[in-house]
C-alpha positions as CSV (number, residue, x, y, z in Angstrom):
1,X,0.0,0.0,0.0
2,X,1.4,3.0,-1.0
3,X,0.2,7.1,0.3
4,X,1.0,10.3,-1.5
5,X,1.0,12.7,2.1
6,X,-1.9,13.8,3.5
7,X,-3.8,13.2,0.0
8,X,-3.3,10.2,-2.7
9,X,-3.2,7.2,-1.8
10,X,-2.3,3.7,-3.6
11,X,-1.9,-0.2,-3.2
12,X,-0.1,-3.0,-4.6
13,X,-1.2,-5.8,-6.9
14,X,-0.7,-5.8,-10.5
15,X,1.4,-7.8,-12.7
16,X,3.1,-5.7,-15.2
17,X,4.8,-5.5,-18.2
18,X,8.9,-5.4,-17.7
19,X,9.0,-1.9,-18.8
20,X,10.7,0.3,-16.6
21,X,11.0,4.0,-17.1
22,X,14.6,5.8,-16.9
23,X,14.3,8.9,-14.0
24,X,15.9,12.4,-15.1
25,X,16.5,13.8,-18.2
26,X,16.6,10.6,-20.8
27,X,12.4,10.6,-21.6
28,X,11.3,6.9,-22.5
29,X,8.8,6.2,-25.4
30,X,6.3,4.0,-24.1
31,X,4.3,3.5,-27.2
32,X,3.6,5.2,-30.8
33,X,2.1,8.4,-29.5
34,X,3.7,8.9,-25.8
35,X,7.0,9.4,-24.4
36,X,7.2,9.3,-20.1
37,X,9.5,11.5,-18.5
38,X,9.7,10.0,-14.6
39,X,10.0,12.7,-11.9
40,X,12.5,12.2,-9.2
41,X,9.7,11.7,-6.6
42,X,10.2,7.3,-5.8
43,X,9.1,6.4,-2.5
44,X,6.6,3.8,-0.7
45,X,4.0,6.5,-1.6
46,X,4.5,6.9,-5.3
47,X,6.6,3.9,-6.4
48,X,8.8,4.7,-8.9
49,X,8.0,8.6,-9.3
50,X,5.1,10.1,-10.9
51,X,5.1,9.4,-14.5
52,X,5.1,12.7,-16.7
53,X,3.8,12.2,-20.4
54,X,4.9,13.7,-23.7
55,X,2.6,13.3,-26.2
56,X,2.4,13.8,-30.3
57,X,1.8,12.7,-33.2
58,X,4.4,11.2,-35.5
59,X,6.1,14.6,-37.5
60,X,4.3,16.8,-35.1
61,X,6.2,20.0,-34.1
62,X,4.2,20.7,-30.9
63,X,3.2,18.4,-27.9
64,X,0.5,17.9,-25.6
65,X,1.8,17.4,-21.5
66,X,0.1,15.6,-18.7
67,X,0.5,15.6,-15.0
68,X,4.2,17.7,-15.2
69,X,4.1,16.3,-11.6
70,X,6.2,17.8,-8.4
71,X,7.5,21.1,-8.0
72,X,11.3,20.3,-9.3
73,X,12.7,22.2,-11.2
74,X,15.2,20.0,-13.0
75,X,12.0,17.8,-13.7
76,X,9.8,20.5,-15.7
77,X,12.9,22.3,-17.2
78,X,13.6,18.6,-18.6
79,X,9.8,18.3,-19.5
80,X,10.2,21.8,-20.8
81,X,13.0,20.9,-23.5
82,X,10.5,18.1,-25.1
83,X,8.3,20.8,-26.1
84,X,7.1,22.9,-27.6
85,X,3.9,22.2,-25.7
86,X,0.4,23.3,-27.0
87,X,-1.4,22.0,-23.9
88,X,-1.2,20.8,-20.4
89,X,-3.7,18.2,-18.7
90,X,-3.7,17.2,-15.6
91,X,-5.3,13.8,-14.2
92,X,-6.1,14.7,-10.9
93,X,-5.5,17.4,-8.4
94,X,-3.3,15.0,-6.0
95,X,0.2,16.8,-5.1
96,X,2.3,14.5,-6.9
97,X,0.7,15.5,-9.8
98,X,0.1,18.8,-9.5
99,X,2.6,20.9,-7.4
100,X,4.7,21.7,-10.6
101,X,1.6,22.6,-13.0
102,X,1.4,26.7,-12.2
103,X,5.1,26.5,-12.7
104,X,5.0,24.3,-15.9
105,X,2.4,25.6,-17.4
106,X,4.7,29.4,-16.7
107,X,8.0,28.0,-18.3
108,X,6.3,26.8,-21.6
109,X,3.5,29.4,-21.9
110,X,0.5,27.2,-22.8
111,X,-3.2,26.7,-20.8
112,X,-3.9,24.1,-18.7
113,X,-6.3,22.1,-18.1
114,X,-8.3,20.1,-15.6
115,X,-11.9,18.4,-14.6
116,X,-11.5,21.0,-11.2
117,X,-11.7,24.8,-12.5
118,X,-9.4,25.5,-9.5
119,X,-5.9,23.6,-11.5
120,X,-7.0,25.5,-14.9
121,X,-4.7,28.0,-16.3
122,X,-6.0,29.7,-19.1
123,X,-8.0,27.4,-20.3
124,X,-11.5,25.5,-19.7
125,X,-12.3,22.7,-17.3
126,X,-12.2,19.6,-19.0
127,X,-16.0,17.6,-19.8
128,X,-16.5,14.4,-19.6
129,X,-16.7,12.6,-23.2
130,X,-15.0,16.1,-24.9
131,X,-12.5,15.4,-28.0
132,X,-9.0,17.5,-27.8
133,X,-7.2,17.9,-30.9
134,X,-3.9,19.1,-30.7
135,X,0.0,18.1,-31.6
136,X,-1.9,15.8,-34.6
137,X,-3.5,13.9,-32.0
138,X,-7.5,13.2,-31.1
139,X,-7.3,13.0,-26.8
140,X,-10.8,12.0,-25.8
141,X,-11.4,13.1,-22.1
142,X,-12.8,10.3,-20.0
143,X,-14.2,11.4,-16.5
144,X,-13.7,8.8,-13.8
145,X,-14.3,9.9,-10.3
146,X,-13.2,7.4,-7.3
147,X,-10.0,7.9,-6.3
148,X,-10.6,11.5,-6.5
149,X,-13.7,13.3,-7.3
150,X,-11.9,15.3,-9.7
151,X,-10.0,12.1,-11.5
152,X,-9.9,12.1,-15.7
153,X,-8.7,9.5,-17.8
154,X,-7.4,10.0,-21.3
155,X,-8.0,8.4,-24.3
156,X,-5.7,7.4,-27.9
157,X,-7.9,5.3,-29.7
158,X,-5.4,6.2,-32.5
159,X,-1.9,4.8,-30.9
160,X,-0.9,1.7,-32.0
161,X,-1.2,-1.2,-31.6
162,X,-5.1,-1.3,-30.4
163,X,-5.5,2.0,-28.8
164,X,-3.8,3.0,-25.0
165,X,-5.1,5.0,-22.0
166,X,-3.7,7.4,-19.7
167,X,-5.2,6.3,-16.4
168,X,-3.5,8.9,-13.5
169,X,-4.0,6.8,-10.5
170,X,-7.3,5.3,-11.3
171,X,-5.0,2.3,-12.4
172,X,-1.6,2.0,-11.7
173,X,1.1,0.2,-13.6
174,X,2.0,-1.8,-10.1
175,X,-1.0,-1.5,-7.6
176,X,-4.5,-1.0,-6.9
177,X,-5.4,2.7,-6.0
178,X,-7.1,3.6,-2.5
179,X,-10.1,5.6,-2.5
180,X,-8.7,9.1,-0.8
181,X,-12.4,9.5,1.0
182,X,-14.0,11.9,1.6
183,X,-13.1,13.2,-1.6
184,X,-12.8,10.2,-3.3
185,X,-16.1,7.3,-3.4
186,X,-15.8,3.9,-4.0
187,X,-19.2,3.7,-6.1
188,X,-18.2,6.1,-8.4
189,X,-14.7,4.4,-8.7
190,X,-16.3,1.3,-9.5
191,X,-18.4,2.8,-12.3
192,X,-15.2,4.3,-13.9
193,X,-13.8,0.9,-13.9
194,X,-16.3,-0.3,-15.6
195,X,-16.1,2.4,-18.1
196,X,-12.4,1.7,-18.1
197,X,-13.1,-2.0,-19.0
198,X,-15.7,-1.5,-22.0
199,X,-13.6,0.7,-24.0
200,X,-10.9,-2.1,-23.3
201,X,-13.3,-4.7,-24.5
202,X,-14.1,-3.0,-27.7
203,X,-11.3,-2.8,-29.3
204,X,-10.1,-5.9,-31.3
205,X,-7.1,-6.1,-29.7
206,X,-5.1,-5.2,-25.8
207,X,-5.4,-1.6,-25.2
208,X,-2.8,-0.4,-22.9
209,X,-2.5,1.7,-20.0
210,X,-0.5,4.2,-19.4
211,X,-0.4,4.8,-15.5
212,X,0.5,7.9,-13.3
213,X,2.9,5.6,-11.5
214,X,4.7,2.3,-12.4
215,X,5.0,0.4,-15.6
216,X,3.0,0.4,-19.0
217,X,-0.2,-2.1,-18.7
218,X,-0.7,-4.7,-21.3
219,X,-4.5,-5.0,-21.4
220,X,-6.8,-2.3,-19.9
221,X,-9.7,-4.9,-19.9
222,X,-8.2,-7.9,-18.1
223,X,-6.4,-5.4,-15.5
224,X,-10.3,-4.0,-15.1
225,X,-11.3,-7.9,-13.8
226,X,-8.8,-7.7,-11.6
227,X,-9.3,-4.5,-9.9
228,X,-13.0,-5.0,-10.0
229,X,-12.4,-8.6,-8.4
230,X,-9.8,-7.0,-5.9
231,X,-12.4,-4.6,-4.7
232,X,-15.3,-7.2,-4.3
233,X,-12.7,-9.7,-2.0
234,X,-12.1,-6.2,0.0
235,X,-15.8,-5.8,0.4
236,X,-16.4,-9.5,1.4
237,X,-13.1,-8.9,3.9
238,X,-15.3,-6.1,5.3
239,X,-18.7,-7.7,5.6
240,X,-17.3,-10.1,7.3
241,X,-15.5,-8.8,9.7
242,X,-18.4,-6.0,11.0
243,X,-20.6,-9.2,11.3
244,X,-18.1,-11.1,13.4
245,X,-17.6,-8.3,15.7
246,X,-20.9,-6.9,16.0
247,X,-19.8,-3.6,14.9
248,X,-21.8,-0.8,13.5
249,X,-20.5,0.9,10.1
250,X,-21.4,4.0,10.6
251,X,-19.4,4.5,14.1
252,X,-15.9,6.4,13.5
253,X,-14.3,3.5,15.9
254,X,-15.0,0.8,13.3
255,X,-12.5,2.0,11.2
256,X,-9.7,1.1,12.7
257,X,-11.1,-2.5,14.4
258,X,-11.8,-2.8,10.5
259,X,-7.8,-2.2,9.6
260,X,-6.5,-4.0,12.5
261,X,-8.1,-7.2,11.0
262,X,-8.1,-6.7,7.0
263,X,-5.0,-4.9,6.7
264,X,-3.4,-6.9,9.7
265,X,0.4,-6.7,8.0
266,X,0.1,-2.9,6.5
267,X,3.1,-0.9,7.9
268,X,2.3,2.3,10.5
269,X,3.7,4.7,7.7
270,X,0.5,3.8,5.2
271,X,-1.8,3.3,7.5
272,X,-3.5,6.2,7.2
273,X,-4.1,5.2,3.2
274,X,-5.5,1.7,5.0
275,X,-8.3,4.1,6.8
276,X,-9.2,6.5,4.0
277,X,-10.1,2.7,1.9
278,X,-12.0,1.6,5.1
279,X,-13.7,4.6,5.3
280,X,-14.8,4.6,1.8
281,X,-15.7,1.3,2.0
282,X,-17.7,1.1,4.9
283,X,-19.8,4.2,3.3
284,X,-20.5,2.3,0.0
285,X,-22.0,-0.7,2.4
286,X,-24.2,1.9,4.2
287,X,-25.4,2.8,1.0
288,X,-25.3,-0.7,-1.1
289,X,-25.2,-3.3,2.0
């Protein structure tokens, strides 16, 4: 389990592809379209850094950023150089992501954009379903609150082979991300995986993922099954531990009898990330049962 401080929040489980992008100034291309710059951010709370993405069509001059990530300077000056950039997007409003967009967005002169009106600069909030066109690409927005209510996925149906999706943290390249209640919901986050999984389905091939954190994702409808599976053991986990102590869901002490039995071997540093999932579970089962 991983925890950006005092905000995002993440977990491990995936198995990914043995793709691993360089930190610092040599950018990786991670498929036809994208190229990932890492920032120099690793830790138990963002695994290998927060993965910064270039993106353009083939023989484009310009270049479309997302998440530019921590405020480092050698990071967006690096990010910078792999310009020129037409447009920023940002995934979600989570630290990691966002501390360096006011200054990015400052050192390459172009508008950014997010779901949240509060991280746009110069530019619209971004709708659910719009089409961006810019550095020869098609970017369709995808809104998919859970992990944050502000979370946005983004779309290549054109990259090759079968089409790839920038997730943020909705799905990680090693993990399954925690629900940051309260401003994260784990309805909502299941609906986006299911979202997530039909446009992985329709293609006639494995559309990949491109993840805010960790390695590039073969198949962005088989990782769906297992993060929809994950979150349905989680639940049982739950259930059965608030019948077999008696304990009410909605009382604030539950929470942590709740982690002290499903999350038994988390270490003291995450365990906050372990409370903001209970919580958010233990409000879906008011609501769902």
């Amino acid at each position: 389990m991983q925890a950006v401080p005092g905000r995002a929040y993440t977990s491990g489980m995936a198995d990914p592809l043995p793709h691993h992008v360089r930190r610092g100034i040599r950018p990786t291309s991670v498929s036809r379209l994208a190229t990932c710059l890492l920032a120099p951010n690793p830790g138990p709370m963002t695994l290998d850094g927060t993965n910064s993405y270039v993106l353009r069509a083939p023989g484009a001059a310009g270049a479309v950023v997302v998440d530019p990530g921590p405020l480092d300077e050698g990071h967006l000056e690096h990010l910078a150089a792999l310009g020129p950039v037409e447009l920023v997007l940002l995934t979600h409003h989570h630290a990691d992501h966002r501390d360096g967009l006011a200054r990015f967005a400052e050192l390459v002169g172009a508008p950014a954009r997010a779901i949240d009106p509060a991280f746009c600069i110069g530019g619209e909030p971004l709708v659910d379903g719009e089409r961006i066109e810019a550095a020869g690409l098609a970017i369709e927005v995808l809104a998919t609150p859970g992990h944050t209510a502000d979370s946005a996925c983004f779309v290549l149906a054109d990259d090759a082979p079968h089409g790839s999706v920038l997730t943020g943290d909705t799905i990680l390249g090693r993990g399954t991300t925690i629900i940051a209640d309260p401003d994260g919901a784990l309805g909502p986050y299941l609906d986006s995986l299911e979202r997530l999984r039909a446009i992985g389905r329709s293609s006639s091939g494995h559309v990949a993922v491109l993840p805010g954190h960790g390695p590039v994702l073969r198949d962005l409808g088989e990782i769906c099954d297992e993060y929809l599976a994950h979150r349905a053991e989680r639940l049982a986990q739950v259930r059965a531990v608030l019948a077999a102590l008696g304990a009410d869901p909605a009382d604030p002490a539950t929470v942590g009898r709740v982690v002290d039995t499903v999350y038994a071997e988390t270490d003291a540093a995450v365990r906050p990330a372990a409370e903001a999932s209970v919580r958010a579970q233990l409000a879906y089962l008011r609501e769902h049962g």
